[in-house]
C-alpha positions as MATLAB code, in Angstrom:
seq = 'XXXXXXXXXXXXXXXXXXXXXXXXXXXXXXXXXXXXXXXXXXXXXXXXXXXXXXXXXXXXXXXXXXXXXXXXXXXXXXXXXXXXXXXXXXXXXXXXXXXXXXXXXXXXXXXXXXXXXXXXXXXXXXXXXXXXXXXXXXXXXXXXXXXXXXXXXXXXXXXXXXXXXXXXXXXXXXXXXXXXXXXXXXXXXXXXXXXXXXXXXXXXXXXXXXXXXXXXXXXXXXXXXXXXXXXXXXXXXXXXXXXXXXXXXXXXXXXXXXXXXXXXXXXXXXXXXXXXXXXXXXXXXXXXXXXXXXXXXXXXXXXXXXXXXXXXXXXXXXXXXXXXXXXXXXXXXXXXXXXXXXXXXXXXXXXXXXXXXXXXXXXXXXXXXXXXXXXXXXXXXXXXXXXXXXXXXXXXXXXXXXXXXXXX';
ca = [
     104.494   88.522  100.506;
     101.721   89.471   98.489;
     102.805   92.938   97.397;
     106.148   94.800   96.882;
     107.208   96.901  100.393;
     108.584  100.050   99.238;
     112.211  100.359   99.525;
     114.563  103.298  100.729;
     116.986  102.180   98.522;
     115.144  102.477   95.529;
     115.980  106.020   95.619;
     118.768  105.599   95.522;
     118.842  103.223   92.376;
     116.926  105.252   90.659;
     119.820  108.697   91.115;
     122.274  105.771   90.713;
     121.258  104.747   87.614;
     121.525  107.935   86.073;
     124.896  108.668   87.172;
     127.458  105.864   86.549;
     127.804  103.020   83.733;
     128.034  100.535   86.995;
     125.554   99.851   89.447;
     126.276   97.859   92.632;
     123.892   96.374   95.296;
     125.248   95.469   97.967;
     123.988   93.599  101.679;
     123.589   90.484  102.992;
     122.071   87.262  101.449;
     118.037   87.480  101.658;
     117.871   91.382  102.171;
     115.916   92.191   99.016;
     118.859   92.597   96.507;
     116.856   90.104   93.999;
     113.965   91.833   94.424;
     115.033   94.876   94.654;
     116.651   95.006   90.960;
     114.154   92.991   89.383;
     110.970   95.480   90.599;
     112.339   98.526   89.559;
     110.555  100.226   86.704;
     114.051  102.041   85.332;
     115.610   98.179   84.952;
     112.931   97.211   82.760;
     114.849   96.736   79.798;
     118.199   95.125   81.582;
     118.502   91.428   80.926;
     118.629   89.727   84.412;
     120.931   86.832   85.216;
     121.701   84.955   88.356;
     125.205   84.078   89.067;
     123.059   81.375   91.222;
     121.929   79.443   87.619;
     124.490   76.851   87.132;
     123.700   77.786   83.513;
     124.776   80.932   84.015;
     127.916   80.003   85.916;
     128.988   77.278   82.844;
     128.801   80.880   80.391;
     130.802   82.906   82.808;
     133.490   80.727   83.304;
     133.680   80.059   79.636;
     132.591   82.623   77.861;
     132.744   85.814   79.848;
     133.263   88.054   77.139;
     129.822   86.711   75.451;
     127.985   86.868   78.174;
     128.423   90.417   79.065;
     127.145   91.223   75.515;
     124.860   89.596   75.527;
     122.320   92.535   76.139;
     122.759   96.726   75.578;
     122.121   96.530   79.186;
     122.481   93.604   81.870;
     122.059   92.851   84.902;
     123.694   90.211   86.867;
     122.818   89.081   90.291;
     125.158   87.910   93.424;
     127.916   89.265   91.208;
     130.691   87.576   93.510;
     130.256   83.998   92.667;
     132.540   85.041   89.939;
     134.179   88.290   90.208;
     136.437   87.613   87.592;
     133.170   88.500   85.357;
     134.156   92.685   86.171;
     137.185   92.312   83.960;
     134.772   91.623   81.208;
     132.476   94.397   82.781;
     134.953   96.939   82.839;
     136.679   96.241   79.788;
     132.837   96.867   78.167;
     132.220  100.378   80.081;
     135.735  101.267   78.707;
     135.089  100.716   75.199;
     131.383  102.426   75.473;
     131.568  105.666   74.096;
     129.968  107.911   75.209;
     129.485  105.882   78.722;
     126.243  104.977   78.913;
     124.909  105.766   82.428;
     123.294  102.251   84.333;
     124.873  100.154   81.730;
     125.342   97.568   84.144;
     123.756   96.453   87.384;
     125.432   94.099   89.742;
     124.618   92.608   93.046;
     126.058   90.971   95.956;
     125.915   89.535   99.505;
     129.631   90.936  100.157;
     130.847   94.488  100.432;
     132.876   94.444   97.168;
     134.531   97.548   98.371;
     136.780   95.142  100.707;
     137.236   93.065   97.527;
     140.609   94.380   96.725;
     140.392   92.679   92.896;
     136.885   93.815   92.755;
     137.134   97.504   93.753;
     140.551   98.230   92.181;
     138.385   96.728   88.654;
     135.183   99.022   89.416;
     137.011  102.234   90.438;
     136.113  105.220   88.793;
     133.256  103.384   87.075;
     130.753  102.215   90.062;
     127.952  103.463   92.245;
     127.207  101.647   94.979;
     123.957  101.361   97.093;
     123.890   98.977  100.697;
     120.951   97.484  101.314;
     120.089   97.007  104.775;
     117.242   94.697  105.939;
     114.361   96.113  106.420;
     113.465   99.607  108.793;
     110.246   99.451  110.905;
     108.861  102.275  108.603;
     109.869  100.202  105.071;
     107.635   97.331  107.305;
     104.864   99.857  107.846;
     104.667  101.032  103.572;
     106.703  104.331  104.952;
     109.731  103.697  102.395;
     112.784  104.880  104.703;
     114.029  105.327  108.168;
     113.206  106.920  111.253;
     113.237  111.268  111.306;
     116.785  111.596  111.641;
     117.087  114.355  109.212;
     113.735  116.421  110.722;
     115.698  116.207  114.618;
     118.740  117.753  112.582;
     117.259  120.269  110.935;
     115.194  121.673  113.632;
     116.539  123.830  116.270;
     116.174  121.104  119.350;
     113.355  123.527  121.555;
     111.163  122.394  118.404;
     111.989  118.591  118.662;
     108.440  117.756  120.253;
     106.734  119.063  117.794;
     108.526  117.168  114.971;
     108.084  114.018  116.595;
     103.996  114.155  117.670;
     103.652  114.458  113.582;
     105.290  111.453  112.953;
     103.348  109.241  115.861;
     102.655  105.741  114.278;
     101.218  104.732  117.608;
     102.744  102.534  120.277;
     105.076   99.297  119.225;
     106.258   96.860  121.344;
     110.244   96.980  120.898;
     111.086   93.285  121.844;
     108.783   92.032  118.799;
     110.361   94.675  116.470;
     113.591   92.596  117.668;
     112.093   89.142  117.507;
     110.882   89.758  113.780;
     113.913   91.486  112.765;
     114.273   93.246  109.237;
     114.913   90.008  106.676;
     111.811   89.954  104.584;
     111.166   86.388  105.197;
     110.720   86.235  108.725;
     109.623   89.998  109.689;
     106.719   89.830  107.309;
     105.548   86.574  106.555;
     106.489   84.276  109.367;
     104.333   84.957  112.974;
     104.851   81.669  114.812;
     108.149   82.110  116.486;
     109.294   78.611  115.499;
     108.771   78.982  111.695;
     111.021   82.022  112.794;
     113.892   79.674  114.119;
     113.802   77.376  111.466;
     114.222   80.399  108.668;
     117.242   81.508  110.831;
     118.647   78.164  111.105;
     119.046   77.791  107.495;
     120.153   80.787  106.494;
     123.256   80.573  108.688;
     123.205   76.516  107.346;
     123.338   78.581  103.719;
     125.532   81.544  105.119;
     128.221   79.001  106.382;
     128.136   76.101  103.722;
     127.272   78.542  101.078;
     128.248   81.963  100.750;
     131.358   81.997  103.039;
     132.972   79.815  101.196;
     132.786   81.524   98.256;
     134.929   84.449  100.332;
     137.322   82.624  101.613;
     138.172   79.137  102.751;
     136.950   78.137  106.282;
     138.037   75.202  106.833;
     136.417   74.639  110.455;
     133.006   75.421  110.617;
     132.307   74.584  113.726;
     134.943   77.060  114.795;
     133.093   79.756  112.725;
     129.789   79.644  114.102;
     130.740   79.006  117.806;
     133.020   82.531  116.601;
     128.913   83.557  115.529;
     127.833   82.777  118.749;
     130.766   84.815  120.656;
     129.871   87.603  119.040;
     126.171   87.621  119.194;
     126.608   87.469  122.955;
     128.925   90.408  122.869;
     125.929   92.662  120.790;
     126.931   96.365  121.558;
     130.418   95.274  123.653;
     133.759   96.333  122.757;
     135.698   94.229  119.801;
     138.180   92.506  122.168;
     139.963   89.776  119.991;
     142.154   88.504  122.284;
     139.326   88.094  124.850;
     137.180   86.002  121.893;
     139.925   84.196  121.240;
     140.015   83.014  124.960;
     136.646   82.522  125.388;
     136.307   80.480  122.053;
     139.665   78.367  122.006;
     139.975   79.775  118.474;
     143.849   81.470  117.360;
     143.694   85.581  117.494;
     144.905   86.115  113.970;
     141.750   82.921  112.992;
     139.466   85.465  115.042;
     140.251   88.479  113.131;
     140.060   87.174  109.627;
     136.277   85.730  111.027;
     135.501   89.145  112.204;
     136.306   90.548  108.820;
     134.198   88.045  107.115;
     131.286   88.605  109.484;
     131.810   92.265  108.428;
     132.285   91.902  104.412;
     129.503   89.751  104.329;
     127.297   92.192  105.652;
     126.461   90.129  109.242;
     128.140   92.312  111.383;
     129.226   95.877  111.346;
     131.528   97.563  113.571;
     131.017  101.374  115.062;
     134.053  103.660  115.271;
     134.081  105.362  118.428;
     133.895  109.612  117.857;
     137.402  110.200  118.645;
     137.385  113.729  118.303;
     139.201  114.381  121.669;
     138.847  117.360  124.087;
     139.610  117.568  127.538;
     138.408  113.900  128.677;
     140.539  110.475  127.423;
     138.093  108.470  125.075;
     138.126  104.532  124.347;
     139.088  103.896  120.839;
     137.871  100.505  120.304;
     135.168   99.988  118.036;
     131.752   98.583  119.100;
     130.136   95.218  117.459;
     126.537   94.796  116.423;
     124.830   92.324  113.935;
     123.279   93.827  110.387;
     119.773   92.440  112.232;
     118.764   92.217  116.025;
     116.755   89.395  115.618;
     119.379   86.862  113.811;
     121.857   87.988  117.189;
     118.927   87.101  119.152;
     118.524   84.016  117.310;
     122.777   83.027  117.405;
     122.376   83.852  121.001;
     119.905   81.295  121.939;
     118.401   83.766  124.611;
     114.779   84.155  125.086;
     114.362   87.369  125.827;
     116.161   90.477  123.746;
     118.220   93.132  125.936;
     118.643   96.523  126.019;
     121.579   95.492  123.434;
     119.166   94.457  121.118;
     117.020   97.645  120.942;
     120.299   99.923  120.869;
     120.993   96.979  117.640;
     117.403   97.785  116.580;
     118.521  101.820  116.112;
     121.693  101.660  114.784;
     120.439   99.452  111.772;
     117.948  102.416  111.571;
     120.461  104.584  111.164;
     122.895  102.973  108.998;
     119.839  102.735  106.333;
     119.783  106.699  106.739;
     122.803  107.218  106.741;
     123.763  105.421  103.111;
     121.324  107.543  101.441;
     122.930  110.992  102.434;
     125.608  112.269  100.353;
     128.011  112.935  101.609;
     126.929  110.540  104.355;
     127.249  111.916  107.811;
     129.271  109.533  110.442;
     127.442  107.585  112.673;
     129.766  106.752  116.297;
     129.508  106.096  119.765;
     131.666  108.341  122.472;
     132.613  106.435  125.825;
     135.632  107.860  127.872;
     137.798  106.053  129.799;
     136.045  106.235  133.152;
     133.064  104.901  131.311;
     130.429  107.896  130.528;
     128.967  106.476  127.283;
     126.377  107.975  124.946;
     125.434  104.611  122.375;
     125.426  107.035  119.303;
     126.899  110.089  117.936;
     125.579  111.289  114.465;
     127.803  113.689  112.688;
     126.514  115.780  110.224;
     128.344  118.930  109.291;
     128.670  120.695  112.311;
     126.199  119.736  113.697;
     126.065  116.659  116.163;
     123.596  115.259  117.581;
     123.810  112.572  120.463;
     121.449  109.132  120.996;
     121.571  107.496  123.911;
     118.902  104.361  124.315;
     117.045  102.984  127.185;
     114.935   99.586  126.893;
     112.958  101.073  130.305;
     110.987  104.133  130.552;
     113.288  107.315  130.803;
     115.157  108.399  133.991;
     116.837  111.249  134.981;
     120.135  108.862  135.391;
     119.982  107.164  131.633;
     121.062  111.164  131.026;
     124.301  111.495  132.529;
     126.796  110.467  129.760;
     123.993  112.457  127.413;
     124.722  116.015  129.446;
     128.814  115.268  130.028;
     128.837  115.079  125.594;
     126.810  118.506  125.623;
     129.067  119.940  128.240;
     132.249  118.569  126.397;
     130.754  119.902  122.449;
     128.411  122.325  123.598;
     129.043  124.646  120.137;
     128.504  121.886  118.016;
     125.629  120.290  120.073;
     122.806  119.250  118.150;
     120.610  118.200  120.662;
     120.347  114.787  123.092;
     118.134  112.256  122.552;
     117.221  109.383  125.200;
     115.273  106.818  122.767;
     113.470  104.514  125.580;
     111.040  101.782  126.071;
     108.427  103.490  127.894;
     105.265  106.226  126.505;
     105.996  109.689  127.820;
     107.855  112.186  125.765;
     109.302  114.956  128.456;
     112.635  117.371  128.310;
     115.157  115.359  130.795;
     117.617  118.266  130.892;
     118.640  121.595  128.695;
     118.820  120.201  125.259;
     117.943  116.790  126.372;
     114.292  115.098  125.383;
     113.456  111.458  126.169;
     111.563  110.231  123.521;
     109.896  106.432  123.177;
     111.928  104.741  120.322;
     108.735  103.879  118.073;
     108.263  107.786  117.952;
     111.660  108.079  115.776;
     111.886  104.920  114.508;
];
């Protein structure tokens, strides 16, 4: 890349930094983290280190203490290598008095949160900001994600309106899903096979590398045909006992791969809104991948599905939604005689519903849409049908079909 693409998260940095002694960044390997802390004018007087220097590993493991002096203010990249470095960080931001706000700035390609050492050493003391890879509009200069907080704040009779002033003109979904939202491969890689050889060896690196760092694998083989299960599964219920069939791999070996996928930032899993009324609602959560286009890749399909685009939005929103505070949830509603809506934001009181279409709109795509209005109606934000086609048109009361790239 020749120039720096503006970041949402550097926003949130930036607040971070003036609010706690500890900084984490957080997301999966090759999102930007590096980057990320290294471009930022506010860290220009932090000493950076890499936990990936050998160097740098040889002082941690003998000399801790030293190394965390080593500057007034530091910061230290893919921080879990050697977690037993946030002793020597906390013990620091206890003796620093007054605290000293962005002291320290750490990084990492797991969610220390489910880092039970790691969180229980940072509590009280940490910020933490998620990087996601990258939104179409961080790929277009924009900085952020798609207008989610313009369709909440506007009464939903004004939603056209709001939308025609954001137009950045047509996009074709299936390449947004084929380039995906890693640096590497959505911005400097066109040929679809330099594409598959960047994803090949970052889930080489991802499996030799940086799982075993989390926790001992010790089949391999097991783990990335567990990859593959899951890719094919993009948007399905988590069924472990049906992935363990499928995949010949123990149920209690699925789960703990599951929850690596997830604290490694690969996969995430969406709660289902649960707030029950008069229908009975599925509980299970729903699986997607951190990016479309490495599920496309695990997949080894040719073409991306509807699953892919509704993969596409959701990583849109989960950008959004770790900058608000607090942060609003982000669901999906399905009842048990299978009326689904793919997402339900909440925010407040307000909710608004996202269903998404990879064809052009249809009055059908609207039915689980108009059952969640009926169902909430006083805390009904509005419905949205995100689809694939050009034509922006009011499907039902409350209800507007919009084309994805108009949001997004």
């Amino acid at each position: 890349m020749s120039e720096l693409v503006p970041r949402y998260a550097a926003k949130l940095l930036a607040r971070a930094l003036e609010v706690s002694p500890v900084v984490v960044v957080m997301g999966a390997r090759q999102t930007g983290k590096s980057t990320l802390v290294q471009s930022e004018p506010a860290l220009a007087e932090h000493r950076y280190l890499t936990l990936d220097d050998p160097d740098v590993q040889e002082q941690a493991r003998q000399a801790p203490d030293e190394l965390i002096r080593s500057a007034l203010r530091l910061t230290l990249d893919e921080i879990q290598r050697d977690p037993d470095l946030l002793v020597g960080v906390k013990r620091a931001v206890d003796n620093d008095r007054p605290r000293r706000s962005g002291r320290f700035v750490l990084t990492g390609s797991a969610n220390l949160l489910m880092m039970r050492r790691v969180s229980e050493s940072l509590a009280g003391r940490a910020t933490y900001v998620n990087l996601w890879p990258l939104t179409r509009r961080e790929r277009l200069g924009r900085g952020g994600p798609g207008i989610w907080p313009a369709l909440l704040s506007t009464p939903v009779s004004e939603w056209p309106g709001v939308v025609e002033s954001e137009d950045d003109g047509h996009a074709d979904w299936r390449q947004a899903v084929r380039e995906g939202g890693y640096p590497t491969p959505a911005l400097t890689l066109d040929d679809p096979g330099a594409r598959a050889l960047w994803f090949d060896g970052y889930v080489r690196t991802y499996l030799e590398r940086d799982l075993q760092m989390l926790s001992a694998v010790g089949d391999l083989v097991d783990f990335r045909r567990l990859m593959r299960a899951a890719s094919h599964r993009l948007g399905g219920l988590v069924n472990q006992a049906e992935i363990a069939r499928d995949t010949r791999i123990p149920r209690a070996t699925v789960q703990r791969y599951l929850n690596l996928l997830e604290t490694s930032y690969q996969t995430f899993r969406l709660p289902a809104y649960a707030l029950n009324r008069t229908k009975r609602l599925v509980k299970s959560p729903k699986l997607y991948w951190s990016d479309p286009a490495l599920a496309l890749w695990l997949g080894g399909v040719d073409e991306p599905t509807g699953a892919h685009l509704e993969n596409l939005v959701l990583a849109d929103l989960l950008v959004w939604r770790d900058g608000q505070v607090p942060s609003p949830g982000v669901f999906y509603w399905r009842t048990t005689t299978d009326r689904e809506v793919d997402f339900v934001i909440e925010c407040g009181e307000r909710v608004l519903a996202v269903e998404v279409r990879a064809t052009a709109a249809r009055y059908a795509d609207t039915t689980g849409l108009r059952l969640f209005r009926e169902e909430y109606r006083e805390r009904f934000a509005g419905g949205l049908l995100l689809h694939g086609g050009t034509e922006m048109q009011w499907m039902a009361d409350g209800v507007l079909a919009v084309p994805w790239w108009r949001v997004l």
